[in-house]
C-alpha positions in Angstrom: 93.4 -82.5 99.6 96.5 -81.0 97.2 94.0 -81.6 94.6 91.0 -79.4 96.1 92.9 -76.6 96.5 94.5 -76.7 92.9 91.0 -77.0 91.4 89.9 -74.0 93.8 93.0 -71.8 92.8 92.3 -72.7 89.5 88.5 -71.7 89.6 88.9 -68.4 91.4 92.3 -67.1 90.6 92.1 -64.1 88.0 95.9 -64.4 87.4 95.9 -65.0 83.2 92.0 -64.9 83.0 90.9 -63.2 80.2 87.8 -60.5 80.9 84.5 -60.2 78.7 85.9 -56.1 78.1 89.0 -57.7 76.8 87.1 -59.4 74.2 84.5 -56.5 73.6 86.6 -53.9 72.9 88.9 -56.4 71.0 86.2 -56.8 68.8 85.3 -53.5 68.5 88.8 -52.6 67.0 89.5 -56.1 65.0 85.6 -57.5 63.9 85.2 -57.0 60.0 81.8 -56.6 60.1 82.7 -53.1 62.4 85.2 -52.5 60.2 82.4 -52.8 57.1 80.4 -50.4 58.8 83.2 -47.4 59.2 84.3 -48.1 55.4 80.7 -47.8 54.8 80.2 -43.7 56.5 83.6 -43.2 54.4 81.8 -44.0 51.5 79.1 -41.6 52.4 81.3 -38.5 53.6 82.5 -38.6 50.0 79.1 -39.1 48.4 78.1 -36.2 50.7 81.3 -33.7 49.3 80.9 -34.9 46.0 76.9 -33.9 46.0 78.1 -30.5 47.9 80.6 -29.8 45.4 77.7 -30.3 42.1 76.4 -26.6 43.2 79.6 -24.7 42.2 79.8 -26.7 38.6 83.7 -27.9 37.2 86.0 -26.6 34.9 86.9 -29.4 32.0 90.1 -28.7 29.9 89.0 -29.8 26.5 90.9 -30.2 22.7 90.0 -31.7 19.3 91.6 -32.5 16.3 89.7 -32.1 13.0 90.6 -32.8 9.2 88.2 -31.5 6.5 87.8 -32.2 2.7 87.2 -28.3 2.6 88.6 -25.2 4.4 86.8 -24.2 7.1 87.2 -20.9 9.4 89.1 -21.1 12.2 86.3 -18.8 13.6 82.9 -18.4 13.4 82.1 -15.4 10.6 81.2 -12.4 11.8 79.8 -9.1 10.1 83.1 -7.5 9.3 84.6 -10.8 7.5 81.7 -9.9 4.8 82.6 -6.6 4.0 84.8 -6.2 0.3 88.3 -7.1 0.4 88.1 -8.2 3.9 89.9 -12.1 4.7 88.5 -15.1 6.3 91.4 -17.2 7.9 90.8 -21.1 6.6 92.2 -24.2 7.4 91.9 -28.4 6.8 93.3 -29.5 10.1 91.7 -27.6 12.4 93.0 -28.0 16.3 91.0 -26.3 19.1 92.0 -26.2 22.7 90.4 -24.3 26.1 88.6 -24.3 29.4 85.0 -25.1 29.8 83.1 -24.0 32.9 79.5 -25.4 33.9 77.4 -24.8 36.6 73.4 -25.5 37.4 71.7 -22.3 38.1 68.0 -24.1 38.9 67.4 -27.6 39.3 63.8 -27.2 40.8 65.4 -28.7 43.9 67.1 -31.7 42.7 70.5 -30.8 43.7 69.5 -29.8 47.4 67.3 -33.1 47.6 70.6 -35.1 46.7 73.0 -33.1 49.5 69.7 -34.0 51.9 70.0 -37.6 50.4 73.4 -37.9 51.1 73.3 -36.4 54.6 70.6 -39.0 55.7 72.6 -42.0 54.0 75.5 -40.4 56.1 73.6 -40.7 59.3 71.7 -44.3 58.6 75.5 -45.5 58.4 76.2 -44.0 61.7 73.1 -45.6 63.1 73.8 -49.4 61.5 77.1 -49.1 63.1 75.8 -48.2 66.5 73.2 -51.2 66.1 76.4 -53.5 64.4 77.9 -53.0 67.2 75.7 -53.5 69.9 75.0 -56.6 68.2 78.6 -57.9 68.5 79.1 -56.6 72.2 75.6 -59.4 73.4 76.6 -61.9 71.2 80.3 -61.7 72.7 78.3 -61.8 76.3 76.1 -64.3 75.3 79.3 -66.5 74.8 81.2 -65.7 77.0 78.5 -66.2 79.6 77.9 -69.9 78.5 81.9 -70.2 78.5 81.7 -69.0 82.2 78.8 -71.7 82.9 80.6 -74.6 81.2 83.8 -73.6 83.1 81.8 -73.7 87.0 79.9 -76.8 85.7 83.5 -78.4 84.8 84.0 -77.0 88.2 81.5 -78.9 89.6 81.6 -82.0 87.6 85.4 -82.5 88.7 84.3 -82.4 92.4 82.1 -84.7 91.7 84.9 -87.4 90.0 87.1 -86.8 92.9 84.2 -87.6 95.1 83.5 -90.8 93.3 87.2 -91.4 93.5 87.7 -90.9 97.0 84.1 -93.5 97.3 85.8 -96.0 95.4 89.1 -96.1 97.0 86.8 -96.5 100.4 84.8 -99.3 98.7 87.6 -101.5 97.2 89.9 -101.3 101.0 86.2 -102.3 102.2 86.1 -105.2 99.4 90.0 -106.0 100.4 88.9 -107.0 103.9 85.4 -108.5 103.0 83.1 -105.9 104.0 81.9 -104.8 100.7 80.8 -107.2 97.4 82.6 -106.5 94.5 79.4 -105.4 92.8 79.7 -102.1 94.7 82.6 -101.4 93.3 81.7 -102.2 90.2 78.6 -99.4 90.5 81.1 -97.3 92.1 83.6 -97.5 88.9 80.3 -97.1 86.1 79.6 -94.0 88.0 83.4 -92.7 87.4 83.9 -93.5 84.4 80.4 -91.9 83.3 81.3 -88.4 84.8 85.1 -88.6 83.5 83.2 -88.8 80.4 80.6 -85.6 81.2 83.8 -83.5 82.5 85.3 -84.8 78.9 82.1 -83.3 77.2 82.2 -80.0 78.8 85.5 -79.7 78.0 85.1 -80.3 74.2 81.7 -78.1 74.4 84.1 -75.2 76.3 86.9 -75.5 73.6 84.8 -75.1 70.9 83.2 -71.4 72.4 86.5 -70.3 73.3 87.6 -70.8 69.3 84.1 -68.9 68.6 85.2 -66.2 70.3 88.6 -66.0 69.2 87.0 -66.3 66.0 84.6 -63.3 66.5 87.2 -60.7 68.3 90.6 -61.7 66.5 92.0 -62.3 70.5 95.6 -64.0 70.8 94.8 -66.8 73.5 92.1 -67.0 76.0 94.0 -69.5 78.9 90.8 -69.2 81.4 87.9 -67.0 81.4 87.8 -64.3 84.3 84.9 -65.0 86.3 81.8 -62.1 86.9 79.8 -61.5 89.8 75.9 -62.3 89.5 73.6 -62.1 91.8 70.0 -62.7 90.8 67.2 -60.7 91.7 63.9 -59.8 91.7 63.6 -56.9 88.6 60.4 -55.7 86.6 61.7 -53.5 84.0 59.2 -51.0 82.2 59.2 -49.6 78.8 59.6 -46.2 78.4 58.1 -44.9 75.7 59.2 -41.8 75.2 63.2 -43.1 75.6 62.4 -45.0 72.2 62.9 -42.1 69.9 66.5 -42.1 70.9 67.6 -45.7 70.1 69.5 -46.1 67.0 66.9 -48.6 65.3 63.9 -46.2 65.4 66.4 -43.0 64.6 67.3 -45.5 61.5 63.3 -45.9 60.4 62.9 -42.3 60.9 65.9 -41.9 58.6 64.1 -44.1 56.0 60.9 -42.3 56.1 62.7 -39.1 55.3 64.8 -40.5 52.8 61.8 -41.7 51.1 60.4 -38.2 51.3 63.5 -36.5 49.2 63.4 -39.0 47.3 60.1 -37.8 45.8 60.6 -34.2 45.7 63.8 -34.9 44.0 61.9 -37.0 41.3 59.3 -34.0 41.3 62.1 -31.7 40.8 62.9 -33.2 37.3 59.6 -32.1 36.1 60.8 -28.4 36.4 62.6 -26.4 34.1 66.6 -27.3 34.5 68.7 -24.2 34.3 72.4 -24.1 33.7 75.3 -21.4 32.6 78.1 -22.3 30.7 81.5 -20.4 29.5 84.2 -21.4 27.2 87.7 -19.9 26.3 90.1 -20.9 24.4 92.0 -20.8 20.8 91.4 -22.7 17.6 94.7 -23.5 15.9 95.5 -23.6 11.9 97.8 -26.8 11.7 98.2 -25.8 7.9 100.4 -22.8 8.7 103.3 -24.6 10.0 105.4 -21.5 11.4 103.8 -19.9 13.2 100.6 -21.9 13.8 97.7 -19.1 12.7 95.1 -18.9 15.7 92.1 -17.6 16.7 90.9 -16.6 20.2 87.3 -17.4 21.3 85.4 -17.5 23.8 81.6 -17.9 24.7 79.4 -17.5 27.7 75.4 -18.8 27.7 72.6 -20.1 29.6 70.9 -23.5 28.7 67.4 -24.1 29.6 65.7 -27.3 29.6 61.9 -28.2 30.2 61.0 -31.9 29.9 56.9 -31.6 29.1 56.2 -34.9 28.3 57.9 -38.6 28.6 54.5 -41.0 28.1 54.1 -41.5 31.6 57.9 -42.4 33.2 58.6 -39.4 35.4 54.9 -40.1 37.0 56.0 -43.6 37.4 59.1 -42.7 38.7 57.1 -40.5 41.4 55.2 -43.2 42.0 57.6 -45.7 43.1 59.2 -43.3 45.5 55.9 -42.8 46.8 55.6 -46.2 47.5 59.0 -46.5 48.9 58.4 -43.7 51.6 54.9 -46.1 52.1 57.6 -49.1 53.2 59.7 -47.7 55.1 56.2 -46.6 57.2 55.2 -49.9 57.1 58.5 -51.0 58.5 59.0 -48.4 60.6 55.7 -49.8 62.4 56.8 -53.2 62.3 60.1 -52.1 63.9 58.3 -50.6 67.0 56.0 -53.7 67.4 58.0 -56.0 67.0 60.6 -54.5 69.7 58.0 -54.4 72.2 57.6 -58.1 71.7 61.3 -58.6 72.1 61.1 -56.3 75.5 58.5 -58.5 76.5 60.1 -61.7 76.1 63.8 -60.7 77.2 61.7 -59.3 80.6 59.9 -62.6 80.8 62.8 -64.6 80.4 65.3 -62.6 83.3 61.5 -63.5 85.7 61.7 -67.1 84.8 65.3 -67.8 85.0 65.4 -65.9 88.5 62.5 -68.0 89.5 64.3 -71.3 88.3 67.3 -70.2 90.3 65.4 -69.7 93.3 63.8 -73.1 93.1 67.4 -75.1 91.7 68.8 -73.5 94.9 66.3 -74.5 97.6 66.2 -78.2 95.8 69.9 -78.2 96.2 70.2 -77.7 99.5 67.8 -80.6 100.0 69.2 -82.8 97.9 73.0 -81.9 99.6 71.3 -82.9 103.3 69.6 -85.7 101.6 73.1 -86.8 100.1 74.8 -86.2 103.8 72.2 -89.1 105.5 72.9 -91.1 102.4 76.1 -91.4 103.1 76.1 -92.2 107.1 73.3 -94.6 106.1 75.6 -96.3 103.7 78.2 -96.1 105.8 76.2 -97.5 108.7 75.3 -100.1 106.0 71.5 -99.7 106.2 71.8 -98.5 102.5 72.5 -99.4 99.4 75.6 -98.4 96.5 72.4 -97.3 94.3 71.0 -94.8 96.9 74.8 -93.4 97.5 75.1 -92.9 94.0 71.8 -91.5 92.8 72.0 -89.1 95.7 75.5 -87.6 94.3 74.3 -87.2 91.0 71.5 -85.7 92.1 73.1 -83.2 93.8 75.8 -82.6 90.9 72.8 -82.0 88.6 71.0 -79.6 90.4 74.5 -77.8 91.5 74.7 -77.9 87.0 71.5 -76.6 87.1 71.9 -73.0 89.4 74.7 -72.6 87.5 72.7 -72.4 84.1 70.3 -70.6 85.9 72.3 -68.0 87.2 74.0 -67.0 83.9 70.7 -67.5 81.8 69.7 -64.7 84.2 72.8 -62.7 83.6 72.4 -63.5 79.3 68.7 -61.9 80.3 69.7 -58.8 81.2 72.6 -58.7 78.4 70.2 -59.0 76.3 67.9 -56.3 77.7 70.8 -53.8 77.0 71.4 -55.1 73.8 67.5 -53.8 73.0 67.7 -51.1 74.9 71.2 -50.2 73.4 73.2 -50.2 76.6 76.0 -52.3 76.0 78.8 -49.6 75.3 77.8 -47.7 78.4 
């Protein structure tokens, strides 16, 4: 009896349990494939300011160092170095030093089709996290639920072995006085040992999710897991369509589609005149004159222009091939939506059919626990055998297993509807 209510304290109490939101959010903070995805929108925040930051150009502090064979002028000639007696400053070693300032003026739209670029890759990041992490939050369920199974079926199974333990104790004080063959007792003992050695099984089977998980969400210790509340029942979800549009993996194939559009204006762009201004200032040194060092000031200011009107064929190609990249992402963007309705389908299909399989399990239980009650005051009256005793407890422990795996297959359904449906961080 001390032994029942240990196991039942042991099965129900919540004292050092450890809850499925521990894990999530555990998870969410310590999984490196989460932690992938932020490092991953870093990187695109700084692609996106460095693409922002192309429209206003840089400023480059540049030098050189020359030697001639010859003198040459430390500044370009100009008009009045040609008049008579007029001087041209010359030097060998020729040092120059200033700031250079570029900017593009017109790119046909190349520039703008990059920030676009940028912003999108920005926002697909955003979206693969949201989808990363719904990913992690079911698969986290998904164990935990078949930890939560394994730990009722141990439940179960060790009822059972105290059962069989309390049988043979009966049977070998029956055998003492000669009222029972030893035979029984041998049955009785094969049955024991047989379900020590499920209970052993579930046990190993148990350990080995618990390490998954602790694996998965970089948790300390799990010493039990906190049991949830599930009650089957009787659901017919419908798809909405118009709700689709605001789940991260169609927002992600609409993000592809434009992607693939900017990508081909900005390719298109390159087939338009490029228009840039530059400005330099700075001094050009003559290392020859020792003291002082004889300089000249310059500075320039222009506007480059470049047209590319012919390249046998490669900026056409290069069109081309983001053409057919905006085609993919169509394609998949197709494939996405049809192949989610099949999943709906399925997940909605699988929460009927375990709720079903529970509602059977449970009516064949309580048979087969009525069926097991006669058993026993037929054995006991001796009008039955050790073999119908026995058969009629494992019967009963198996289909006791069996609402249990039912029951939480129902619950992993509907986990896994929110997972499609996005749901699980809400």
């Amino acid at each position: 009896m001390q032994r029942e209510l240990l196991l039942t304290f042991l099965l129900t109490a919540p004292i050092f349990a450890t809850s499925m939101n521990e894990l999530v959010q555990s998870a969410l903070t310590h999984n490196s494939l989460i932690e992938k995805t932020e490092l991953q929108i870093e990187l695109m925040e700084a692609k996106q300011e460095e693409s922002q930051a192309k429209r206003f150009g840089q400023f480059d502090v540049v030098g050189s160092y020359t030697h001639y064979n010859l003198p040459r002028t430390l500044a370009p000639i100009v008009p009045s170095a040609l008049k008579p007696n007029s001087s041209v400053d010359t030097t060998q070693d020729l040092f120059s030093t200033g700031i250079q300032y570029s900017v593009p003026l017109f790119t046909g739209g190349a520039l703008e089709q990059e920030v676009a670029m940028n912003n999108i890759a920005k926002a697909m990041s955003q979206s693969k996290k949201e989808l990363s992490s719904e990913e992690l939050i079911y698969n986290i369920r998904s164990l935990y639920l078949s930890a939560l199974s394994l730990q009722e079926i141990i439940g179960s199974q060790s009822e059972y072995v105290e059962a069989l333990e309390e049988l043979k104790e009966k049977i070998a004080y029956g055998v003492a006085l000669g009222k029972r063959a030893k035979i029984e007792l041998l049955k009785a003992n094969n049955d024991l040992n047989q379900a020590i050695g499920n209970v052993a099984k579930s046990q190993s089977s148990l350990k080995m999710l618990e390490n998954t998980l602790l694996a998965l969400t970089h948790y300390e210790q799990i010493d039990r897991f906190e049991p949830i509340e599930v009650i089957p029942q009787k659901i017919s979800p419908l798809l909405d369509e118009l709700a689709l549009d605001s789940l991260e993996r169609f927002k992600l194939q609409e993000l592809e589609v434009q992607k693939g559009d900017k990508m081909i204006k900005k390719v298109e762009a390159s087939t338009k005149p490029q228009v840039a201004l530059s400005g330099y200032a700075g001094l050009n040194y003559d290392l020859d004159q020792i003291e002082p060092f004889e300089n000249e000031q310059l500075w320039q200011v222009g506007v480059n222009v470049k047209w590319n009107i012919f390249d046998f064929g490669g900026t056409s190609a290069r069109v081309q091939q983001a053409k057919i990249s905006k085609l993919q992402a169509l394609a998949q963007s197709k494939a996405t939506n049809e192949g989610f309705k099949k999943l709906f389908a399925k997940a909605v299909n699988e929460i009927e059919s375990a709720f079903t399989d529970y509602e059977t399990r449970g009516s064949q239980y309580a048979l087969l626990q009525e069926s097991q009650t006669i058993e026993q005051a037929r054995y006991d009256a001796g009008v039955a055998t050790i073999n119908d005793l026995l058969l009629a407890k494992s019967k009963t422990t198996l289909a006791k297993s069996q609402i249990i795996q039912s029951k939480y297959a129902y619950q992993n359904g509907l986990f896994y509807l929110d997972y499609l449906l996005e749901r699980g961080e809400k």
